[in-house]
C-alpha positions as CSV (number, residue, x, y, z in Angstrom):
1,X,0.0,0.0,0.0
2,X,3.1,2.4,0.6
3,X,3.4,4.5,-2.6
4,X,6.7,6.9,-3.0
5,X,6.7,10.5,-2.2
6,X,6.8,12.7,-5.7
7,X,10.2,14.2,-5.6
8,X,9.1,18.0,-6.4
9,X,7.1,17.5,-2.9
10,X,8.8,18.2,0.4
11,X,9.9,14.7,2.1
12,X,11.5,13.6,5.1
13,X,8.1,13.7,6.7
14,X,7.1,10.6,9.1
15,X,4.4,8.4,7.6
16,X,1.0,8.7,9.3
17,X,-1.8,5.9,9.4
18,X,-5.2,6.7,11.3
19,X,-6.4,3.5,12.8
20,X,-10.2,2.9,13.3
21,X,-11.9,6.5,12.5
22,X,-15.5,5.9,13.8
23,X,-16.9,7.7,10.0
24,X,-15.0,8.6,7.1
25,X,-16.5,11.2,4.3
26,X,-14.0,11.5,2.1
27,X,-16.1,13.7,-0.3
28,X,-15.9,11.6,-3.8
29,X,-18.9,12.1,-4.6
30,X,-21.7,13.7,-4.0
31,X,-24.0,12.4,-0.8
32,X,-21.6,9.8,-0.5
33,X,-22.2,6.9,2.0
34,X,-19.6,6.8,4.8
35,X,-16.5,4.2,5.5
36,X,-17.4,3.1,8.9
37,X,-14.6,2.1,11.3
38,X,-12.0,3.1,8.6
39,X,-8.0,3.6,8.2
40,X,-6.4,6.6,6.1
41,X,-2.2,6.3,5.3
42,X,-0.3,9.3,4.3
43,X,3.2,9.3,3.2
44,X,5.1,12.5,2.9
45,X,2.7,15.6,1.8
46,X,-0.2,12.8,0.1
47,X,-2.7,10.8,1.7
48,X,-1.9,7.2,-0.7
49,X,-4.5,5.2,0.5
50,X,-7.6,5.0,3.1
51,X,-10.4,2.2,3.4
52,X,-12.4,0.2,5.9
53,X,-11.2,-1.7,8.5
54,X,-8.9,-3.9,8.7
55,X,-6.2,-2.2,7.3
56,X,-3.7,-4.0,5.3
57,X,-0.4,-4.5,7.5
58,X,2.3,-1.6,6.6
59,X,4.8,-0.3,8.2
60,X,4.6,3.4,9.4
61,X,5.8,6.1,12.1
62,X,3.0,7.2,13.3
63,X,-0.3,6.2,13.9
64,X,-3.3,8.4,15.1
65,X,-6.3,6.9,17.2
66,X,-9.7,6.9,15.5
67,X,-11.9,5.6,17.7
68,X,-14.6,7.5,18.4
69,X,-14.1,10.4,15.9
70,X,-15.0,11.8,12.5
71,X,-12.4,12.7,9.9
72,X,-13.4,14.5,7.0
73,X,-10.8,16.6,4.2
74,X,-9.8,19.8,5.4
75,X,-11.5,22.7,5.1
76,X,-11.0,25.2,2.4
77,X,-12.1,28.7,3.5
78,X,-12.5,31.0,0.8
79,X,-12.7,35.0,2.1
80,X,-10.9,36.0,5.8
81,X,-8.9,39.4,6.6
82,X,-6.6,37.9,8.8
83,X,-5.6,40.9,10.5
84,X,-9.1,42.4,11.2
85,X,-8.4,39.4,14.2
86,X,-7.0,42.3,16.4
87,X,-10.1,44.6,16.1
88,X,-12.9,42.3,17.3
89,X,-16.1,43.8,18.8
90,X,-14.7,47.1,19.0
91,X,-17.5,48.9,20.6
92,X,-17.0,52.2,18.5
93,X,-19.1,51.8,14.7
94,X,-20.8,48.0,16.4
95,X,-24.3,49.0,15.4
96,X,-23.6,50.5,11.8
97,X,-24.5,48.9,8.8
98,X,-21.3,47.9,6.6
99,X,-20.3,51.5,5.7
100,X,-20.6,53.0,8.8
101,X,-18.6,50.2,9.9
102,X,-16.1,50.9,8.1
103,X,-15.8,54.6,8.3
104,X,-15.4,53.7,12.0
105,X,-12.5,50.8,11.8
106,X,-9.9,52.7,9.1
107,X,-8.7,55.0,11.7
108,X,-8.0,52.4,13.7
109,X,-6.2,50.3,10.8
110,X,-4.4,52.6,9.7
111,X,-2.3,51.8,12.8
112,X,-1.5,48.2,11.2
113,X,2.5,47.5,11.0
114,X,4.8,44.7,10.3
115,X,4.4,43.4,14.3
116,X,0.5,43.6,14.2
117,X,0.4,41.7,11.1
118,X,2.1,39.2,12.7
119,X,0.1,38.8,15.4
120,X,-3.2,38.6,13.5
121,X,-1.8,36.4,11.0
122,X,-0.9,33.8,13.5
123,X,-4.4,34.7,15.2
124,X,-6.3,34.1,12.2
125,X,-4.5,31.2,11.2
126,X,-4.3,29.2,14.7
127,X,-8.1,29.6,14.8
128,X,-9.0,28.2,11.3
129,X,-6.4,25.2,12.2
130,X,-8.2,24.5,15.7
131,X,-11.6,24.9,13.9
132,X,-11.0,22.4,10.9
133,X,-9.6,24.8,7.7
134,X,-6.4,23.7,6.4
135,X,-6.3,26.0,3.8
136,X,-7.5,29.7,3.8
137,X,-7.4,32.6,1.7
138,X,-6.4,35.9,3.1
139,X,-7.6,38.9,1.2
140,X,-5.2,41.2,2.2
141,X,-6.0,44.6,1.0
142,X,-4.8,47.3,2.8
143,X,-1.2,48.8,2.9
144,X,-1.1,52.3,5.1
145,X,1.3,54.7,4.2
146,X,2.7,51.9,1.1
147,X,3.9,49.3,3.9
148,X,4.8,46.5,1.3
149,X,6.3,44.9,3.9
150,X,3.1,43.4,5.7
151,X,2.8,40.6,2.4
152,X,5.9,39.3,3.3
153,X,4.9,39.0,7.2
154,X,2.2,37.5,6.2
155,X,3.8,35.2,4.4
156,X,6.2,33.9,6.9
157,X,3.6,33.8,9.7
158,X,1.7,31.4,8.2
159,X,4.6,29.4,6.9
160,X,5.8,29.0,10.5
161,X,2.1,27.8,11.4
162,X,1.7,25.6,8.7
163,X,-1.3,27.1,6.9
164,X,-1.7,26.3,3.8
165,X,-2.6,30.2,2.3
166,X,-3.9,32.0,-0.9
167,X,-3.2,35.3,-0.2
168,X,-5.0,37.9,-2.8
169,X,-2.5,40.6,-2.5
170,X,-5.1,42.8,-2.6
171,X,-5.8,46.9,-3.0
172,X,-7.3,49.7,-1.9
173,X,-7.5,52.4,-5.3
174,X,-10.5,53.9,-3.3
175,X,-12.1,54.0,-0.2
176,X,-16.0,52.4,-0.4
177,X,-19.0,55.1,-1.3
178,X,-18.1,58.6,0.5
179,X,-15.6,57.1,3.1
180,X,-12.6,59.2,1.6
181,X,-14.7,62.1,2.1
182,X,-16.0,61.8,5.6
183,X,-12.8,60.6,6.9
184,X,-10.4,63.5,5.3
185,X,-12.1,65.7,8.5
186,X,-10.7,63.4,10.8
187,X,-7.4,64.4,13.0
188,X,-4.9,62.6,11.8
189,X,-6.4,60.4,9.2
190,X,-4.4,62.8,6.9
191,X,-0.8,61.1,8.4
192,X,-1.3,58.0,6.7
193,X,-2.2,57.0,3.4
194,X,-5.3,54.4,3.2
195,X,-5.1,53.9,-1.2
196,X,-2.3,52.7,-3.5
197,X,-1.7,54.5,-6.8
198,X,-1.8,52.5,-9.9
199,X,1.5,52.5,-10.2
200,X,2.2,51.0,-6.3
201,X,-1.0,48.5,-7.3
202,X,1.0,46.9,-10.7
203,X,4.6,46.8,-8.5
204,X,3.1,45.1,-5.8
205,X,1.0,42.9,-7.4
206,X,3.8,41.7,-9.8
207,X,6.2,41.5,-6.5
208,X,3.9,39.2,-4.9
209,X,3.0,36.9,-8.2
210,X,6.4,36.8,-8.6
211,X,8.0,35.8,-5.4
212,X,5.0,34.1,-3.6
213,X,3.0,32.2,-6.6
214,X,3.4,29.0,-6.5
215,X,2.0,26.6,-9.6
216,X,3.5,23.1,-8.4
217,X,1.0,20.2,-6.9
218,X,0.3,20.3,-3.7
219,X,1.7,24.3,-3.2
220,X,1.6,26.0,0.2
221,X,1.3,29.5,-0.5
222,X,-0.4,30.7,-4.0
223,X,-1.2,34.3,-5.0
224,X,-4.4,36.3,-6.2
225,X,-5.2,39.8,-7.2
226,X,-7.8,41.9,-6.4
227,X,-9.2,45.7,-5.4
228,X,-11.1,45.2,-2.3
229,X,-14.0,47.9,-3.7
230,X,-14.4,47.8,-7.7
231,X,-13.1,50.8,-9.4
232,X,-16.4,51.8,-11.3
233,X,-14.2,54.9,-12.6
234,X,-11.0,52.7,-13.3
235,X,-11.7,49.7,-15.6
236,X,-8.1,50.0,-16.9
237,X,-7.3,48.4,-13.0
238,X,-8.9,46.0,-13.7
239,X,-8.3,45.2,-17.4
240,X,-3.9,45.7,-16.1
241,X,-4.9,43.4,-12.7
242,X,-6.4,40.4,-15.6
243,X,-3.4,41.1,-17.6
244,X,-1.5,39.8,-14.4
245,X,-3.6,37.3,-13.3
246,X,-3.6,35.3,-16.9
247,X,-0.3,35.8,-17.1
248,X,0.6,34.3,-13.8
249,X,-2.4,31.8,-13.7
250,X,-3.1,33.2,-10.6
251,X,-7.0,33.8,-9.4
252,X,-8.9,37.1,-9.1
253,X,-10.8,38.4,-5.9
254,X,-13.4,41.1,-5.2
255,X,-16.0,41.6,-2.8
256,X,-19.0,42.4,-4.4
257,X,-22.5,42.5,-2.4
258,X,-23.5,45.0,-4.3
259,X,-24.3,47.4,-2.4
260,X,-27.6,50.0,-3.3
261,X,-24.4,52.9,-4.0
262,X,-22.5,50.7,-5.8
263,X,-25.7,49.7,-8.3
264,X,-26.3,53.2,-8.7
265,X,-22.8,54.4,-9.6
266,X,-21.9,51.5,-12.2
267,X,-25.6,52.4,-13.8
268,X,-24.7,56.3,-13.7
269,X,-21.2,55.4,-15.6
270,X,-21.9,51.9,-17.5
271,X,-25.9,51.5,-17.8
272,X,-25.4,48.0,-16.2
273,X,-25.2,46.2,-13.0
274,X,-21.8,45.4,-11.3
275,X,-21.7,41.8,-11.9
276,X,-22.4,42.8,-15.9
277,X,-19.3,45.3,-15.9
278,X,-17.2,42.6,-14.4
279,X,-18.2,40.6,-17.0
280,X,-17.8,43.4,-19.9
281,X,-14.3,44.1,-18.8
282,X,-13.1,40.9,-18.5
283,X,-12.5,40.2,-15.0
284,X,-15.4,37.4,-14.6
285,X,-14.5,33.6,-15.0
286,X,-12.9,30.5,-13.7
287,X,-10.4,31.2,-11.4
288,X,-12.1,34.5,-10.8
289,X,-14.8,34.2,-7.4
290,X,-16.7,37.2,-5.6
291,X,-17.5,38.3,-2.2
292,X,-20.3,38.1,-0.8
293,X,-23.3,38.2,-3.3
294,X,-26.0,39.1,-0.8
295,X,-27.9,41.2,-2.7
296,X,-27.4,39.4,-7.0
297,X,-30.5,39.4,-8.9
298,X,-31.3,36.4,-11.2
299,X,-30.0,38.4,-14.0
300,X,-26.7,38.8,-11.6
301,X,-26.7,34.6,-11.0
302,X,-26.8,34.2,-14.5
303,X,-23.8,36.1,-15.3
304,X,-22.3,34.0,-12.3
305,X,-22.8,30.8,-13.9
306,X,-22.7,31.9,-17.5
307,X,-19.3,32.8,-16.6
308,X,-17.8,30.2,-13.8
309,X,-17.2,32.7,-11.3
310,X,-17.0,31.7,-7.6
311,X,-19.0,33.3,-4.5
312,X,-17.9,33.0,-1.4
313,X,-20.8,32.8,1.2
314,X,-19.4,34.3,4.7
315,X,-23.1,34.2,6.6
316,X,-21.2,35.4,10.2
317,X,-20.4,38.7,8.5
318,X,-24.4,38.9,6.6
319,X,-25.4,39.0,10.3
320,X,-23.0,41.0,11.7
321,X,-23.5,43.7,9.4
322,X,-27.0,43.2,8.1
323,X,-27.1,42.2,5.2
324,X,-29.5,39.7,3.7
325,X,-28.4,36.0,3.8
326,X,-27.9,36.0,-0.1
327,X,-29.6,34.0,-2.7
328,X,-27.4,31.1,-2.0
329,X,-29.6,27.9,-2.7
330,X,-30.7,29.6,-6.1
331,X,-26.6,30.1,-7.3
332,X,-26.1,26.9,-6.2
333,X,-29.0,25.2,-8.4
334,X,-27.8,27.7,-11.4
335,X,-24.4,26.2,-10.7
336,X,-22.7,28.9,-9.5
337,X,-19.3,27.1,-7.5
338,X,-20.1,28.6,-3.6
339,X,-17.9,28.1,-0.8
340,X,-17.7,29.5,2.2
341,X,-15.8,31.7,4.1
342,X,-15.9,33.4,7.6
343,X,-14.3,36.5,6.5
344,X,-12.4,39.2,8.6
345,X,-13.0,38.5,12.5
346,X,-14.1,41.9,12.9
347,X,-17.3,41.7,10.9
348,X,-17.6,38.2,12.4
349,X,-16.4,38.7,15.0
350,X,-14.9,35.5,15.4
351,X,-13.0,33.2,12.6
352,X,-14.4,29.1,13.4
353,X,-14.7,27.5,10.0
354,X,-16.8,24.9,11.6
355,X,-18.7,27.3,13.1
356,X,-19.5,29.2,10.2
357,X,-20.6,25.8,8.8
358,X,-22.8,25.6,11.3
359,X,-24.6,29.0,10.4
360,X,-25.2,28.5,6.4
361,X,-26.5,24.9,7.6
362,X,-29.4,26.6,9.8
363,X,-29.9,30.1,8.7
364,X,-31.0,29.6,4.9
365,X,-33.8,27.5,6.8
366,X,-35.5,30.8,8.4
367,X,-38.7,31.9,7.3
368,X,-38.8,34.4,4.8
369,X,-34.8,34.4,4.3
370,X,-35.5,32.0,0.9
371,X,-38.7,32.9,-1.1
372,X,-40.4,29.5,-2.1
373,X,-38.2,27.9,0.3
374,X,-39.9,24.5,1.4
375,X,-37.9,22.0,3.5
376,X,-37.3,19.8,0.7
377,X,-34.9,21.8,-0.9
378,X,-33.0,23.4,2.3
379,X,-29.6,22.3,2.1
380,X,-28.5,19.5,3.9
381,X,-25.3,18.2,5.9
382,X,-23.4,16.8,3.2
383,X,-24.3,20.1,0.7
384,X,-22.2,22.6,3.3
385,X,-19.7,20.2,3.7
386,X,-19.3,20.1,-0.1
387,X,-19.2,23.3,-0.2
388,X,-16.3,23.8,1.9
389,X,-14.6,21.0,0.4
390,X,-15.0,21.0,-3.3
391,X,-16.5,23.9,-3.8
392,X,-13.7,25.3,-2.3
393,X,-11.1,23.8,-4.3
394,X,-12.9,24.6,-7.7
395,X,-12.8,27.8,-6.7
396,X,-9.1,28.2,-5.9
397,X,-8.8,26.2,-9.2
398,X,-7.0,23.2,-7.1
399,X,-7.6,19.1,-7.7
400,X,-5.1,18.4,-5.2
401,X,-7.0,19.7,-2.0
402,X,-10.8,19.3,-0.4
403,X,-11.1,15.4,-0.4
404,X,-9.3,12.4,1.0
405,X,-7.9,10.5,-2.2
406,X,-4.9,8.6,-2.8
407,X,-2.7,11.2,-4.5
408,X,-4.0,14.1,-3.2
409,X,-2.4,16.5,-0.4
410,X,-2.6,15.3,2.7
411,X,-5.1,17.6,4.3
412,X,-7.8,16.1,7.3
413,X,-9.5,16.5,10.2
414,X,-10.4,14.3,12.9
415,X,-13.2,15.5,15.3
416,X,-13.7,14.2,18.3
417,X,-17.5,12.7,18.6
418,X,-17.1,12.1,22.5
419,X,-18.1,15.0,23.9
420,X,-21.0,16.2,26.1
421,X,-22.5,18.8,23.1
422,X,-22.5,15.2,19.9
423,X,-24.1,12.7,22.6
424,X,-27.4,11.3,21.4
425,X,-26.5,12.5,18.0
426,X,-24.7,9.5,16.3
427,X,-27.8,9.1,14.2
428,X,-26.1,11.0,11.5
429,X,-22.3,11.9,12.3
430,X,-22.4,14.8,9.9
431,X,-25.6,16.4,10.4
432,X,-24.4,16.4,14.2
433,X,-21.2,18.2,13.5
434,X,-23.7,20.7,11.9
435,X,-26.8,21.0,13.7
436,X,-25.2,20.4,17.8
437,X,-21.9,20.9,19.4
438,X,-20.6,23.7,22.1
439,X,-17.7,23.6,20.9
440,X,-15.7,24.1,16.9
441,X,-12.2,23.2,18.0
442,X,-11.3,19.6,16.3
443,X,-9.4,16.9,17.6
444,X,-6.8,16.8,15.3
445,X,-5.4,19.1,12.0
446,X,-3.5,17.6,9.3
447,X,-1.9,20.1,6.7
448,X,0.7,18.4,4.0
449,X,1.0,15.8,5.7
450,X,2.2,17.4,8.7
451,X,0.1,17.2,12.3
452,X,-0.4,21.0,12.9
453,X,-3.3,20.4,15.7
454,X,-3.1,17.6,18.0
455,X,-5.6,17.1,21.2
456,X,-7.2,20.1,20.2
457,X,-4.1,22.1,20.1
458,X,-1.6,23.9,18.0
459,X,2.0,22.0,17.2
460,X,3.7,24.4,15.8
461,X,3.8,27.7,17.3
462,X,3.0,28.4,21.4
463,X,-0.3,29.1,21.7
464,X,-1.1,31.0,24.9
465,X,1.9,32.9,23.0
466,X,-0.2,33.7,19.8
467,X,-3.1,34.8,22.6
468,X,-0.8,37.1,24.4
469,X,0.4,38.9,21.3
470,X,-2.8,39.1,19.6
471,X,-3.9,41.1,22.8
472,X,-1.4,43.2,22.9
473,X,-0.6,44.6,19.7
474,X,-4.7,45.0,19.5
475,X,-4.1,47.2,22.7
476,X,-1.2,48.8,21.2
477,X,-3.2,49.7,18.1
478,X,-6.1,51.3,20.3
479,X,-3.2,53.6,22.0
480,X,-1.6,54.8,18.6
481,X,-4.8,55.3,16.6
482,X,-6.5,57.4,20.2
483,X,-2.9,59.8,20.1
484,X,-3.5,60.3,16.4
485,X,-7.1,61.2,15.8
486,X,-8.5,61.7,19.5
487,X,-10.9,58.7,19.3
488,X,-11.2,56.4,22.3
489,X,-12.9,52.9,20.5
490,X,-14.6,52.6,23.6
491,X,-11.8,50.3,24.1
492,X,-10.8,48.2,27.3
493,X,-8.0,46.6,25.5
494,X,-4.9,48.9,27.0
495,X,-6.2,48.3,30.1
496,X,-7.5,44.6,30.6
497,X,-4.7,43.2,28.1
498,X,-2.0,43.1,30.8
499,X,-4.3,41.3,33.2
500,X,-5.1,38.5,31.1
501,X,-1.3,38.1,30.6
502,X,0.1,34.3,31.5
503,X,3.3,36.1,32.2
């Protein structure tokens, strides 16, 4: 059964066999039926073989415990921020809608430097590992005063946490709706710059395709490009952001609601919606996927489909910053590739990937969020975990990621089914994972073959560590961004962050 490790992979790496998983979905095919009491092997970065019990005999280094859990392909989560992580529940802007929001946060980001990154990175990125994702996109958009410098951070920290990340090095050529303009009274939001000029878009973006981007199997880090808000005034961006993109092979990333002032300004300069000057320009397509898509028409799904673009459904962030839930079900039956994605943890205010499974599972079932929306066609276990499995990977354009085949990387999760919170609920193992629970931190978290999370915690990198820094470069942020424009946040974090030190 032991296959060899593809040279142009990183080996060295002790084999792995789990022993007796309790359920298997390995996410083949669709509604597949389970492996009960199963066995998966992995050998260097690739799983190379998985079954029922018994397992052949084979000779191996390690070998994990299944009894009594489920292991399922690691999650793919397709839209975060990581290092909105250090601006959680911020009191000041908490009940604004998204622009409001917003207007309210970039004063305090434009505090974020190389040691904040850092910190949220490995915040971010600790809390997708402990809550089942093994690989994450990271839409990382903003640069103050032209700090290039962050991409690399980012980079490195989740390199040393063992991540596997699509980073959109994204960009900010304008500030959403009339943020520019009700900011530039602000004390010191004048100090630090909040865009990138075309020219600083095109270096950067090149930089990071060029260094970062990488096209072999079973890749840790790969690159996309993006502008956070679509310049309605700029389709040359975008038509010199495709030119990079096809010429790398690298994916494309927006967020794209739209919002009412975003419909209104493409129709004042293009006589169309959004999602149609997308298309018109080019930027639409495989490879190519949108954020959020709460508010697409049919005409808007069409184009979707028509096209192959992606959505990525982040429902924590719809309810944090009321929007609607998003015609979800009716892009999925148009064909429209949807993952999911819990997006920045300040509009989440958290970052649980099984958590946010959790949510799409339940809320598309509330009256009156789905018109015509009968119980027979609510989505069920196995269509969210699809969704964050394959779904995902078609979206990031990957074969080698989102199910548990010989050959592919060797990505999984094993969730512990013991607990207090999945008693009484072994019925159906999956529709438990998504319908019960108190808890979204795993068992154990496989990334490339490598065991990143192990009894529910990190491997790699100290994690009361990762806690402690997060806190603290939050409360830092607070400190700089109150000297510089005379708001307070309605923060606590300088003054509780040394209290809930463990040193």
């Amino acid at each position: 059964m032991r296959s060899s490790v593809d040279p142009a992979t990183p080996s060295g790496r002790p084999s792995v066999l789990i022993r007796h998983a309790t359920v298997i979905y390995p996410c083949a095919t669709r509604n597949e039926a389970p492996i009960v009491d199963g066995w998966l092997r992995i050998d260097g970065p690739r799983i190379t073989a998985l079954g029922p019990e018994p397992c052949p005999a084979a000779t191996h280094e390690i070998e994990l415990d299944g009894r009594g859990k489920l292991l399922i392909p690691g999650l793919v989560n397709v839209h975060h921020h990581f290092w909105q992580s250090l601006t959680r529940a911020v009191p000041f802007g908490r009940s604004e809608w998204s622009l409001g929001w917003l207007r309210s946060m970039y004063p305090l980001w434009q505090e974020l430097d190389a040691d904040a990154m850092h910190a949220g990175v490995q915040l971010a990125a600790a809390e997708l590992l402990l809550t089942g994702a093994t690989t994450s996109v990271d839409f990382a958009y903003l640069y103050p005063d032209g700090r290039g410098d962050l991409l690399d951070v980012e980079v490195a920290a989740a390199r040393a946490i063992g991540l596997r990340l699509h980073v959109v090095r994204g960009c900010t050529p304008i500030l959403e709706s009339d943020i520019a303009a009700s900011l530039a009274a602000l004390p010191g939001i004048d100090a630090i710059r909040l865009t990138e000029s075309r020219a600083e878009i095109v270096t950067a973006c090149e930089r990071a395709v060029g260094r970062y981007h990488d096209t072999t199997p079973l890749a840790m880090c790969r690159v996309a490009v993006g502008p956070t808000a679509i310049p309605f005034d700029d389709a040359d961006l975008l038509t010199v952001l495709l030119r990079i993109s096809e010429e790398a092979g690298c994916g494309r990333h927006a967020h794209l609601q739209p919002r009412p002032d975003e419909v209104r300004r493409c129709a004042d300069l293009h006589r169309c919606r959004p999602t149609e000057f997308l298309r018109r320009v080019g930027w639409l397509g495989p490879g190519s996927w949108v954020a959020h898509g709460t508010m697409h028409t049919d005409a808007d799904i069409r184009v979707l489909a028509e096209t192959g673009t992606g959505v990525a459904h982040c429902m924590s962030q719809n309810m944090r910053l009321g929007y609607p839930a998003g015609p979800i079900p009716a892009m999925l039956r148009a064909g429209v590739p949807v993952g999911i994605g819990v997006d920045g943890a300040a509009s989440n205010d958290g970052g649980s990937m099984v958590g946010e499974l959790r949510l799409v599972h339940l809320v598309h079932r509330l009256a009156g969020v789905q018109p015509d929306y009968s119980p027979d066609r609510w989505l069920t276990p196995h269509d969210i975990l699809w969704m964050a499995t394959r779904h995902g990977a078609a979206i990031l354009a990957r074969e080698d990621i989102g199910r548990l085949a010989p050959g592919c990387a060797a990505d999984a999760v094993l969730i512990d089914l013991r607990q207090v919170g999945y008693a009484g609920g072994l019925h159906d193992p999956l529709g438990t994972l998504m319908m019960a629970g108190d808890c979204t931190v795993v068992d154990t978290t496989i990334v490339n073959g490598t065991i990143v999370v192990r009894d529910g915690r990190l491997t790699r990198v100290s994690q009361p560590r990762v806690v402690e820094d997060a806190n603290r470069m939050s409360a830092a942020m607070v400190r700089r961004a109150t000297a510089r424009t005379g708001l307070t946040f309605g923060s606590m974090a300088p003054r509780l962050a040394g209290l809930v030190s463990d040193r």
